[in-house]
C-alpha positions as CSV (number, residue, x, y, z in Angstrom):
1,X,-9.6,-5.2,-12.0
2,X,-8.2,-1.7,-10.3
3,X,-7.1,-2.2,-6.9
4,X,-5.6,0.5,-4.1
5,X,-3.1,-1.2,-1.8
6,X,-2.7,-0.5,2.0
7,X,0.8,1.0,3.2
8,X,1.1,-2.3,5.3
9,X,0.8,-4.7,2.0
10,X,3.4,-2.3,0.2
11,X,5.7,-2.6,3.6
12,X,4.8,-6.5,3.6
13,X,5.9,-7.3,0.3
14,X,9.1,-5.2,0.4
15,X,10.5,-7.6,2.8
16,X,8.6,-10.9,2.9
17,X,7.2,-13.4,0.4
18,X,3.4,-14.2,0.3
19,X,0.1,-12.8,-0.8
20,X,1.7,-8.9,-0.8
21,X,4.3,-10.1,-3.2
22,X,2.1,-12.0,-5.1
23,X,0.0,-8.8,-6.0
24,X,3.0,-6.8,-6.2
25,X,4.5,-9.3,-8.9
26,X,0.8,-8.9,-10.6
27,X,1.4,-5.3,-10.6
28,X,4.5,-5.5,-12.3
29,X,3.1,-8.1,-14.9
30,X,-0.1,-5.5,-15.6
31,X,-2.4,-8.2,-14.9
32,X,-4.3,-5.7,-12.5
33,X,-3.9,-1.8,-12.0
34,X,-3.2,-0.5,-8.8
35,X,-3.9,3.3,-8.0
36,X,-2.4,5.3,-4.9
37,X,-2.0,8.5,-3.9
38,X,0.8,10.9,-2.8
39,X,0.0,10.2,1.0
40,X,0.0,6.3,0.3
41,X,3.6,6.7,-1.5
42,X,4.6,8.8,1.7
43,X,3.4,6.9,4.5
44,X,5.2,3.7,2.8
45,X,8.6,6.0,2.8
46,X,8.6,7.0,6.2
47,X,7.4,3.1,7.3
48,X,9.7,1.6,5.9
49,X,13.0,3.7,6.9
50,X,11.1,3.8,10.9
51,X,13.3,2.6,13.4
52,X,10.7,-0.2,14.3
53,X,11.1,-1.6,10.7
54,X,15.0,-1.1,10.6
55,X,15.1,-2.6,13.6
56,X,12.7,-6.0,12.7
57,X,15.0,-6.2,9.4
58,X,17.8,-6.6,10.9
59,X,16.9,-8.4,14.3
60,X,15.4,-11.3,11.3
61,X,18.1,-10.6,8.8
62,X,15.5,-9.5,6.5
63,X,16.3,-7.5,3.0
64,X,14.5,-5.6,0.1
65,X,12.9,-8.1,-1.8
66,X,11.7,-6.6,-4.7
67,X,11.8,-2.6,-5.2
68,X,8.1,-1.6,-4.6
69,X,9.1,1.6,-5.4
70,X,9.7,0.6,-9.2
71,X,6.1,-1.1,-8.9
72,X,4.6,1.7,-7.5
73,X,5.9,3.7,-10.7
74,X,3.7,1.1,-12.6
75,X,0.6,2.2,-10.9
76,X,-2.1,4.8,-11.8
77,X,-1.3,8.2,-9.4
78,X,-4.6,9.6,-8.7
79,X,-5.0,12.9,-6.3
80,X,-8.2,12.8,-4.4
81,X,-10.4,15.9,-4.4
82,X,-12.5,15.1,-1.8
83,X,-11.8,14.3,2.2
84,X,-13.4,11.3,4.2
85,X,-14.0,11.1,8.0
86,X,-15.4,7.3,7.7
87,X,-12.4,5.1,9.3
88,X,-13.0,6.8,13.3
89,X,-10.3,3.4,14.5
90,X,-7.9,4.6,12.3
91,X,-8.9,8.3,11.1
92,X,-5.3,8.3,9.0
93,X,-6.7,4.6,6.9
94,X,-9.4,7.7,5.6
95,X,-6.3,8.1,2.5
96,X,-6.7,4.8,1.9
97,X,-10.4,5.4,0.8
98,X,-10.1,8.2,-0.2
99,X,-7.8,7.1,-3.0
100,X,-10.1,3.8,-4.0
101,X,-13.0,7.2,-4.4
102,X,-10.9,9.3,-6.4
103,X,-9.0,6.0,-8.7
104,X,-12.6,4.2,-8.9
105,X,-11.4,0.8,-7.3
106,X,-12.7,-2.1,-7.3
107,X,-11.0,-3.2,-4.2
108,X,-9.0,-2.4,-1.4
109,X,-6.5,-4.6,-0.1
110,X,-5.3,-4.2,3.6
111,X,-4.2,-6.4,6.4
112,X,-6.1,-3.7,8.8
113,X,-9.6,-5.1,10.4
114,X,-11.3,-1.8,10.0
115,X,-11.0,-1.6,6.7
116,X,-12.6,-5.0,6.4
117,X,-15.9,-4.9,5.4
């Protein structure tokens, strides 16, 4: 199974336990392939070091759980050739599907209601 993760699963499982983690940890395990793109790796970078997640991390005493950053070195880099206007909630989710295009997913996994469906 091939699956493209949502920046807010790769924030998610950088600093709490659950479902995020759990797919992160199958990542790691190469019990299912994950591709993302340069704009996915990005967005998670600046996300992650934005004042509202600083902030929430230390307000909750929260710390890096597991590096998703050596995860994401695990997973398949594609670099999508074609553009997508489809998510109009979101237009910036469009990476998101454009990368399950271009890597051939099978799924996508997001926490974000328009990309459910």
């Amino acid at each position: 199974m091939k699956i493209t993760l949502d920046t807010n699963i790769l924030v998610s499982a950088s600093f709490w336990t659950g479902d995020s983690l759990k797919l992160i940890d199958l990542i790691d395990q190469k019990i299912i392939e994950c591709v993302l793109s340069d704009k996915i790796f990005d967005e998670y970078k600046k996300a992650i070091n934005s004042e509202g997640i600083i902030e929430k991390t230390k307000r909750k005493n929260l710390v890096l759980i597991k590096t998703v950053h050596k995860v994401m070195e695990d997973c398949i880099l594609v670099k999508p050739e074609i553009t997508l206007d489809i998510v109009k909630e979101d237009p910036d989710d469009n990476k998101i599907l454009e990368c399950a295009v271009a890597g051939n997913a099978d799924f996508i996994i997001t926490k974000d209601n328009h990309l459910q469906s």
